[in-house]
Backbone as numpy.savetxt, mean C-alpha at the origin, in Angstrom:
# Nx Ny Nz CAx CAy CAz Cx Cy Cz
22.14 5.71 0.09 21.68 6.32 1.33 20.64 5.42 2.00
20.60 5.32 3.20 20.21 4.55 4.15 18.42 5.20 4.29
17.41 3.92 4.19 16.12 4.50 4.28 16.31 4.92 5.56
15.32 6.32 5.55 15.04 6.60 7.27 13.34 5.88 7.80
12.94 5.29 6.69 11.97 3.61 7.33 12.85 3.06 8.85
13.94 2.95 8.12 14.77 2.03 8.83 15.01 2.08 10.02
14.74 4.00 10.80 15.37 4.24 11.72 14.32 4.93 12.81
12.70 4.40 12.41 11.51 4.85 12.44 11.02 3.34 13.64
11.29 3.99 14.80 10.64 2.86 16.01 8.94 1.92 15.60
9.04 0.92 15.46 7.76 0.57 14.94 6.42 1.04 16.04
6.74 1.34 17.29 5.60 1.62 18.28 5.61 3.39 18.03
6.63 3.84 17.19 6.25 5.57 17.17 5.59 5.50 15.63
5.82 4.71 15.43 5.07 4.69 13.44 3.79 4.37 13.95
3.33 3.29 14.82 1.53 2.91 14.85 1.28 3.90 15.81
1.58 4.36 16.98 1.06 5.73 17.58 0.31 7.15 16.84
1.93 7.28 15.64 1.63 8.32 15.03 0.71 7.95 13.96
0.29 6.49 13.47 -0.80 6.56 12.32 -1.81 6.57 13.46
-2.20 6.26 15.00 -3.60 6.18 15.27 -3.72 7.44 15.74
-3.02 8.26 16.19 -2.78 9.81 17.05 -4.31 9.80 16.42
-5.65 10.98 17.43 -6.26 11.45 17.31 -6.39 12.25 15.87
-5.46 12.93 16.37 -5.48 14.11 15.14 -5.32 13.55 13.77
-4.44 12.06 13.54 -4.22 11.35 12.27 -5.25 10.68 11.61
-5.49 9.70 12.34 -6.28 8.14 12.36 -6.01 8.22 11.19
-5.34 7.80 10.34 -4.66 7.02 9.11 -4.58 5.22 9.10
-4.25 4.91 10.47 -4.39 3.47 10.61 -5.79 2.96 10.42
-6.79 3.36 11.27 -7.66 2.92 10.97 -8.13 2.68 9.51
-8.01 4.01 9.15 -8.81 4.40 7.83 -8.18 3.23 6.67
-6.81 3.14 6.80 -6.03 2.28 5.73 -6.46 0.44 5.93
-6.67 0.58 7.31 -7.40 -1.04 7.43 -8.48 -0.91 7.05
-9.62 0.00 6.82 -11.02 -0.10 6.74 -10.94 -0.27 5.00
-9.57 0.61 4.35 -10.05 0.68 2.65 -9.81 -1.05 2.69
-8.97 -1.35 3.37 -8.27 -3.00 2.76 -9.44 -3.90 3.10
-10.10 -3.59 4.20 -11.27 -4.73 4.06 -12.13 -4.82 3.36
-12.52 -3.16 3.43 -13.47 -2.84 1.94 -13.44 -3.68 0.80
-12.23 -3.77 0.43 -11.63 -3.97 -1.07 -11.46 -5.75 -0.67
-11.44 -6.15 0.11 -11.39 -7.52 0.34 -12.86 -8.27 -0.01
-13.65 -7.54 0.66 -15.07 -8.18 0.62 -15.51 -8.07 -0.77
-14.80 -7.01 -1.73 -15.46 -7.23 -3.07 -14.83 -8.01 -3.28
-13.19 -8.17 -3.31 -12.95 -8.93 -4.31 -12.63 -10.63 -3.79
-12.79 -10.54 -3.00 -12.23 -11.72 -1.83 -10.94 -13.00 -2.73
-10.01 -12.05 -2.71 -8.92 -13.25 -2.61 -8.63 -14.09 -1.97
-8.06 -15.29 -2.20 -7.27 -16.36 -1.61 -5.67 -16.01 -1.58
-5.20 -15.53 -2.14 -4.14 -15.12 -2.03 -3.47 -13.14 -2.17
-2.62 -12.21 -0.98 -3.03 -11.25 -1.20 -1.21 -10.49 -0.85
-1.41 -9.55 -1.17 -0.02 -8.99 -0.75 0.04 -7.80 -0.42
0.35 -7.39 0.73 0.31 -6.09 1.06 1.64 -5.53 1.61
1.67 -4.16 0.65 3.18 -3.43 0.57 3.47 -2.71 1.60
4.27 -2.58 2.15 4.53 -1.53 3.84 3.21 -1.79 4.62
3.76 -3.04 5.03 2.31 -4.05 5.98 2.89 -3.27 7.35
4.13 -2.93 7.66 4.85 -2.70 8.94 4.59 -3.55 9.61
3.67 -3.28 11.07 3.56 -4.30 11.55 2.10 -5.25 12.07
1.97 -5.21 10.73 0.52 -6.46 9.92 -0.68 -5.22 10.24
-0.62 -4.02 9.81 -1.88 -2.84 10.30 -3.12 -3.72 9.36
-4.42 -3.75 9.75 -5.22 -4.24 8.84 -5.43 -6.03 8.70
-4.34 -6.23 9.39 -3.99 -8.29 8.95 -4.82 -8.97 9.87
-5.34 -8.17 11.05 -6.57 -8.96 11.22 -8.05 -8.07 11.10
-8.49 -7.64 9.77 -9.71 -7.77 9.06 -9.11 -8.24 7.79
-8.71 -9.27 7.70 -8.36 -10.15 6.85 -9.22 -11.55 7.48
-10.00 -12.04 6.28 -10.78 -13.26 7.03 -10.00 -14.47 6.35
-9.32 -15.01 7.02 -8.73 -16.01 6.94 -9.25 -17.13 6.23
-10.38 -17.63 6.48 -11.22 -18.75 5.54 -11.78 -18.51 3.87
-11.69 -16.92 3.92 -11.05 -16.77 2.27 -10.08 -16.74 1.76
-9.33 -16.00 2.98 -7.94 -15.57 2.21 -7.18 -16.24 2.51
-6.09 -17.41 2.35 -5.27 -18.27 2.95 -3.81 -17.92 2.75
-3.41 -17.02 1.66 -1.96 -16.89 1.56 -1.96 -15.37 1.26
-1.11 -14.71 2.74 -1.03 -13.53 2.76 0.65 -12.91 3.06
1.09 -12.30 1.90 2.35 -11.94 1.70 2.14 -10.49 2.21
3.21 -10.23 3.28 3.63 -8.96 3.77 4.68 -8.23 3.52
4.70 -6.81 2.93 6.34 -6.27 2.32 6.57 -5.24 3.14
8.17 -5.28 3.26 8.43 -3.83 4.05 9.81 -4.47 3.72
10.06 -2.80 4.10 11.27 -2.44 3.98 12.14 -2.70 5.75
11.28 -2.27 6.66 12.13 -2.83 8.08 11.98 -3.85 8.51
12.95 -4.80 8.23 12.85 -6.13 9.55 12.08 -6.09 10.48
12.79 -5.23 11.25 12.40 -5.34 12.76 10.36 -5.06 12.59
10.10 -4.21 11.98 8.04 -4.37 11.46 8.06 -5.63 11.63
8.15 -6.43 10.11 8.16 -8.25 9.83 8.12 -8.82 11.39
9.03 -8.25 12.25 9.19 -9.79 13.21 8.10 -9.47 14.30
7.55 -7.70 14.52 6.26 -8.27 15.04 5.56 -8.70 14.38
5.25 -8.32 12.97 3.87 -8.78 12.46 4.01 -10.27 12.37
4.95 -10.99 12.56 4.87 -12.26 12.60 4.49 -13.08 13.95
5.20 -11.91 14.67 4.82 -12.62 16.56 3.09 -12.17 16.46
2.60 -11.26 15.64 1.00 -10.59 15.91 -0.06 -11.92 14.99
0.84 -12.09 14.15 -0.47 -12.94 13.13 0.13 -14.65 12.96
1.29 -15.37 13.46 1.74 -16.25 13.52 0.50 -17.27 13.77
-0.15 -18.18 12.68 -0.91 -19.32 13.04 -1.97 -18.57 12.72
-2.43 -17.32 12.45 -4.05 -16.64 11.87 -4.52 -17.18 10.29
-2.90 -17.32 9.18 -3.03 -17.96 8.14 -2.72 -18.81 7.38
-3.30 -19.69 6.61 -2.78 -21.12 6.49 -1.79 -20.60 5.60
-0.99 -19.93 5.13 0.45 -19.16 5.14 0.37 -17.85 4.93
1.90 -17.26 5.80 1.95 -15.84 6.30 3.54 -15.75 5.80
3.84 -15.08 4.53 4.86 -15.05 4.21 5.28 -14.03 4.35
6.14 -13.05 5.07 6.96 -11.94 5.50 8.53 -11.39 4.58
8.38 -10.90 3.88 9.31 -10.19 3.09 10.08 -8.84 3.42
11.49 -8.51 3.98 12.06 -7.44 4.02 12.62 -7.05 2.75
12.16 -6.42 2.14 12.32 -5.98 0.92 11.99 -4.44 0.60
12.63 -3.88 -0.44 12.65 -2.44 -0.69 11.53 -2.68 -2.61
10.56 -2.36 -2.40 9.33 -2.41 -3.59 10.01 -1.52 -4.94
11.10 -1.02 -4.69 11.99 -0.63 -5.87 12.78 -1.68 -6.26
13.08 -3.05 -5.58 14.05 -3.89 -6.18 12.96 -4.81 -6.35
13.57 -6.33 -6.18 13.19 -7.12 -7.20 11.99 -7.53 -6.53
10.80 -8.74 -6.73 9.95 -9.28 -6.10 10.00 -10.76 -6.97
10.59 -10.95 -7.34 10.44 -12.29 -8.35 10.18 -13.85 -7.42
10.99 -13.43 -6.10 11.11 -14.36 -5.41 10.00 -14.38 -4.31
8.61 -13.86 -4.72 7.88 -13.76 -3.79 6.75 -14.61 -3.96
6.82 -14.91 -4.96 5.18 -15.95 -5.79 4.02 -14.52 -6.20
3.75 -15.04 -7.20 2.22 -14.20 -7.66 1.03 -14.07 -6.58
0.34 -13.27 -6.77 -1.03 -13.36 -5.19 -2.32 -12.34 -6.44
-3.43 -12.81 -6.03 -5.03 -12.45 -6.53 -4.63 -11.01 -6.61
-4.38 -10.61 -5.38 -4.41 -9.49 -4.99 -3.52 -8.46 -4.43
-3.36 -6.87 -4.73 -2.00 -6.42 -4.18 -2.66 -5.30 -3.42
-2.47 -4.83 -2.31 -2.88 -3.45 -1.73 -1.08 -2.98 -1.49
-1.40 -1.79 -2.00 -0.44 -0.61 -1.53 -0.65 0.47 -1.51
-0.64 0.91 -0.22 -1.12 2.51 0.29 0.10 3.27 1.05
-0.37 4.51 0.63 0.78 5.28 1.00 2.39 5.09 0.51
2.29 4.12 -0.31 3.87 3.66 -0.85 4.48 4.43 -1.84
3.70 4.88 -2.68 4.68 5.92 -4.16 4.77 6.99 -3.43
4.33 7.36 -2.20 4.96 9.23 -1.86 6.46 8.85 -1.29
7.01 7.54 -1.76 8.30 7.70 -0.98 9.02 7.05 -2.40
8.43 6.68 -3.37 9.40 5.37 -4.15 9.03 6.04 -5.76
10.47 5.51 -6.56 9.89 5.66 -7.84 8.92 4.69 -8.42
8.25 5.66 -8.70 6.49 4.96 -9.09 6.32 4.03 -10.31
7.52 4.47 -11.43 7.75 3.73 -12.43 8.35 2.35 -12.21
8.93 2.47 -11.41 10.25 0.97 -11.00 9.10 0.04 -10.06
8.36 0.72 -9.36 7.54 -0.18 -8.21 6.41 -0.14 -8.84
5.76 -0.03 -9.68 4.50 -0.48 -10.35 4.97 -1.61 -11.35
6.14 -1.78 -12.23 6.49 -2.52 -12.56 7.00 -3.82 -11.73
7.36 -3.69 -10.96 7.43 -4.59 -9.99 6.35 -5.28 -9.43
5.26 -4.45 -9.18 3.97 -4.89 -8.75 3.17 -5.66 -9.21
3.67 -5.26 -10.98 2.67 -6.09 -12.12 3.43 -7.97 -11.90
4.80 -8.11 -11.45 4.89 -9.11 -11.42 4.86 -10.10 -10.08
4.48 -9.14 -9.31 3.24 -9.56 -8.00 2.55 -10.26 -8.42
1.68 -9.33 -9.05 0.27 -9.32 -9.23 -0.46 -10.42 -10.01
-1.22 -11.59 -10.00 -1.24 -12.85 -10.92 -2.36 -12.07 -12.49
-2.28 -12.22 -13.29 -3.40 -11.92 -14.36 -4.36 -11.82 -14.08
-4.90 -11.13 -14.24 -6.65 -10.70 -13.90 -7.13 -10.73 -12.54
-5.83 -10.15 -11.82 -5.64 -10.09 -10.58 -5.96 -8.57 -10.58
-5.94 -7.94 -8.79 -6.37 -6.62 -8.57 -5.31 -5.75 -7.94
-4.80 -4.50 -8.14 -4.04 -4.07 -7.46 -4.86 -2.75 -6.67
-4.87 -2.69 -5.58 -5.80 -0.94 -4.85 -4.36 -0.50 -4.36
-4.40 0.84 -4.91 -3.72 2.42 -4.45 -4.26 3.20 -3.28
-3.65 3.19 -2.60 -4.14 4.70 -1.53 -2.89 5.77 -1.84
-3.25 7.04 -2.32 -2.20 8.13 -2.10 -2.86 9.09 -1.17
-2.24 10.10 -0.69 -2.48 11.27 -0.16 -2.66 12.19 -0.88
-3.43 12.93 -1.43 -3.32 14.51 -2.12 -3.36 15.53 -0.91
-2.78 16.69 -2.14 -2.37 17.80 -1.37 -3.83 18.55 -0.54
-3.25 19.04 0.54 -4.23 19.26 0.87 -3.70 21.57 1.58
-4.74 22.11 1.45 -4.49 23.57 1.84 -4.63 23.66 3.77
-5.03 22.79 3.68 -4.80 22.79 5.74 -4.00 21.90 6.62
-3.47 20.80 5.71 -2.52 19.89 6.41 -1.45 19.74 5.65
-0.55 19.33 6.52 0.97 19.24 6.29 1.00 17.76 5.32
1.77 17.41 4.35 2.15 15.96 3.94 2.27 15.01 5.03
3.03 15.42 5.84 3.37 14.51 7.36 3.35 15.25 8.49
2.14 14.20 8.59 1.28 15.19 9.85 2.05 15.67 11.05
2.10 16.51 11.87 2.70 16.81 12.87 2.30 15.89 14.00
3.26 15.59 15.37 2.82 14.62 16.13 3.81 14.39 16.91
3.23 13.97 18.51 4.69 13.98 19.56 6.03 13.04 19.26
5.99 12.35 17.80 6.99 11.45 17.47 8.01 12.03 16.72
9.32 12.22 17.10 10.12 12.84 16.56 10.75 12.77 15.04
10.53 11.20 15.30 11.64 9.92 14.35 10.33 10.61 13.21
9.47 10.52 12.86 8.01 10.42 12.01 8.85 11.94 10.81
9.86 12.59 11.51 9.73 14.19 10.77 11.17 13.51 9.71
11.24 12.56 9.66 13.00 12.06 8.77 12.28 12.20 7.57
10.73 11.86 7.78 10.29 11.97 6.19 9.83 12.62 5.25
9.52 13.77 5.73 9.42 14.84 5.18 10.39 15.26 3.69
11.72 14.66 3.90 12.33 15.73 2.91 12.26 14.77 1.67
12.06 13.35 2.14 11.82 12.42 0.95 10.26 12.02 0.62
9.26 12.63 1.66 8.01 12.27 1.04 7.68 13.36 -0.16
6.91 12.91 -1.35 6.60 13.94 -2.59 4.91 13.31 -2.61
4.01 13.85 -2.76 2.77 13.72 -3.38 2.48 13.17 -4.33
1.83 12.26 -5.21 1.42 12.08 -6.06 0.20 12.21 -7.08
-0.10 12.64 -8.01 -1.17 12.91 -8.46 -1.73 11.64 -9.04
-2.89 11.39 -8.92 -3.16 10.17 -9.60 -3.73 9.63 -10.64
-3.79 10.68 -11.36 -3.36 10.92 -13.07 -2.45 10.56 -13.50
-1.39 10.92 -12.65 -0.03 10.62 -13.18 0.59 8.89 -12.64
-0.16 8.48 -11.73 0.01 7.77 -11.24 -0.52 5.74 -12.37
-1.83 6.67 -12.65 -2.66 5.92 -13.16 -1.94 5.78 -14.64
-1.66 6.86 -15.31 -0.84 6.70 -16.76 0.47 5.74 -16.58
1.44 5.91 -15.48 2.34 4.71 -15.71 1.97 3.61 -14.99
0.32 3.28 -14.62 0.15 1.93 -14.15 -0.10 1.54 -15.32
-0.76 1.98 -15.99 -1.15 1.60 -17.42 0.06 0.57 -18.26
1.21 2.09 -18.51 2.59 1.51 -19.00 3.05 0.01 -17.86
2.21 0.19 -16.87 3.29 -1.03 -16.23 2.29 -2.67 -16.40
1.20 -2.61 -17.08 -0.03 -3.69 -17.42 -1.09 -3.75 -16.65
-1.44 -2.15 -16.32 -2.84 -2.24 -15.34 -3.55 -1.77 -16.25
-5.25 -1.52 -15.85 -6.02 -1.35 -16.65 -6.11 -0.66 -15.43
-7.00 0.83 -15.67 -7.78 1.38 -14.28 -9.01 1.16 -14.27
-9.85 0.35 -13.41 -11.14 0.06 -12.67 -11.66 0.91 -11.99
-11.66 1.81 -11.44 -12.26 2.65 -10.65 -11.87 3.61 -10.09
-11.71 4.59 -9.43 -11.24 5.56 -8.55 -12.11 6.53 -7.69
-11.71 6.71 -5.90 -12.55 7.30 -5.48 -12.13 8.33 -5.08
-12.54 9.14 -3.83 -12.05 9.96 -3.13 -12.52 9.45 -1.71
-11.56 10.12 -0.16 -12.02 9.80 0.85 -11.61 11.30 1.56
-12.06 11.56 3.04 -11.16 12.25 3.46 -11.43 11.32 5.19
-10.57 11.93 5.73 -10.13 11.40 7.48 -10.69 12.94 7.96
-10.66 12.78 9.83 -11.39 13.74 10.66 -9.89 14.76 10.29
-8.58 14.35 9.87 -7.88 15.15 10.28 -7.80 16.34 9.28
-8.86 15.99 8.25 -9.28 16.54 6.81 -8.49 16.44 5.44
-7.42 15.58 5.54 -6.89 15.17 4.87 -7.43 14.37 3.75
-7.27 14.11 2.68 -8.06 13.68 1.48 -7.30 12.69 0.97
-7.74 11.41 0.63 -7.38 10.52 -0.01 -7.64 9.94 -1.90
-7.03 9.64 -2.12 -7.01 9.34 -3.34 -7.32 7.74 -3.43
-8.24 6.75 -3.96 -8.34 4.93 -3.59 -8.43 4.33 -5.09
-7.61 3.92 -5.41 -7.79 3.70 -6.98 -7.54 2.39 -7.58
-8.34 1.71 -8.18 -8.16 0.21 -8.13 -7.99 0.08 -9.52
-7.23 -1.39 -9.73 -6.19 -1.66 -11.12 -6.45 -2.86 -11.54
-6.69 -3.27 -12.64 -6.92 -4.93 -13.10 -5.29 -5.23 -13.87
-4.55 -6.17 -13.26 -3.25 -6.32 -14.57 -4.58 -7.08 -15.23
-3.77 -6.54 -16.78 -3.68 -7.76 -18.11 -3.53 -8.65 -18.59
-4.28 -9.75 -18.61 -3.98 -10.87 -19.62 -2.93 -10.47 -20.86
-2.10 -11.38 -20.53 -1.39 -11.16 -22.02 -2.03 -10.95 -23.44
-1.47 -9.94 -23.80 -2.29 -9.25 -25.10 -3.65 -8.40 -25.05
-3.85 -8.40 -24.02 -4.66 -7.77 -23.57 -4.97 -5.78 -24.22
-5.38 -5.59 -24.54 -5.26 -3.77 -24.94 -5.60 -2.90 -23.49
-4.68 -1.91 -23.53 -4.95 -1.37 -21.96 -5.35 0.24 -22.96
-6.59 0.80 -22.03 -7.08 2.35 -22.55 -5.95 2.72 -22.08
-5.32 3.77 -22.21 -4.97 4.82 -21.14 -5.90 5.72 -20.43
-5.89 5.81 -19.21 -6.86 7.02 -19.19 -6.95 8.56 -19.44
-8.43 9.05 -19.83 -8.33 10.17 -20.45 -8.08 11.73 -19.18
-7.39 12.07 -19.51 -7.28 13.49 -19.12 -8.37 14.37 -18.94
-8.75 14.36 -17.55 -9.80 15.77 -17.31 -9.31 17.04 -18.45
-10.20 17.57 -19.23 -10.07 19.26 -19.72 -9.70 20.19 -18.38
């Protein structure tokens, strides 16, 4: 079955992340810079970049090799007309984060937000780990449930409602136990929320050195 990514206008996808009532765009560029300035890679990869949201608070004179993933072409070829010549390389990938990544090169660093409420989490964290270079960083953004907002927010974009029947929530307990199984270690975890009161989940991952012992993490009582 055909993603409905696919069939999602890239100017009704950035509308509907900046809509008033959303601001999701912003907020998702502000965690990535955040997380840049601690960890400041030279090399970085970011999963459902669409079309490069965040790629310029990316400072270029640290970061020099920045890999972009998505699943729609047509995202890739603006974000390439938007950031073309910003980095001393800008590698653009149409790719589905459930298949392979082998052919992408390793990077310091991986951001992916908002990506497991659509994908199996087991298949694309494993995938991620071979992103991801050793003692490299991976940051999570999920959505948790929330008692006043919808999963996908309501909004004058029509195409935005295809996803509903395939978006699922993730808990990030559950999330965090098969990063583990996939060679992360968990580093940290926060909480956020947006004006639209929606609550975020921000959870950052160290892969493993080979041989490395990974905790699992422990279970709230």
């Amino acid at each position: 079955m055909e993603s409905p990514w696919l069939a999602i206008p890239l100017a009704e996808y950035e509308e509907h992340m900046c809509h008033p009532g959303i601001y999701q765009a912003g907020f998702l560029a502000t965690v990535l810079s955040d997380q840049l300035a601690v960890f400041g890679p030279e090399s970085l990869a970011v999963v459902g970049c669409a079309g490069g949201n965040g790629f310029d608070r990316i400072d270029p004179r640290v970061t020099k090799r920045v890999v972009g993933i998505d699943i729609n072409p047509d995202y890739l070829r603006t974000a390439r007309n938007r950031y073309a010549g910003r980095f001393e390389c800008l590698d653009l990938y149409a790719a589905d984060i459930e298949g392979t990544t082998t052919s992408f090169g390793s990077v310091e660093f991986v951001y992916a937000a908002l990506i497991f409420e659509y994908v199996d989490i087991s298949q694309a964290l494993s995938n991620l780990n071979s992103l991801c270079d050793p003692g490299g960083h991976l940051v999570t953004v999920l959505q948790l449930p929330s008692a006043s907002a919808e999963p996908v927010s309501p909004s004058p974009f029509a195409s935005l409602r295809a996803l509903s029947p395939i978006m699922r929530l993730i808990e990030p307990a559950a999330l965090a136990s098969v990063a583990v199984e996939a060679g992360f270690a968990p580093v940290s975890s926060s909480r956020s929320r947006v004006p639209s009161g929606k609550e975020f989940a921000i959870d950052v991952f160290c892969k493993a050195a080979t041989g490395d012992h990974i905790e699992r993490p422990q279970e709230k009582a």
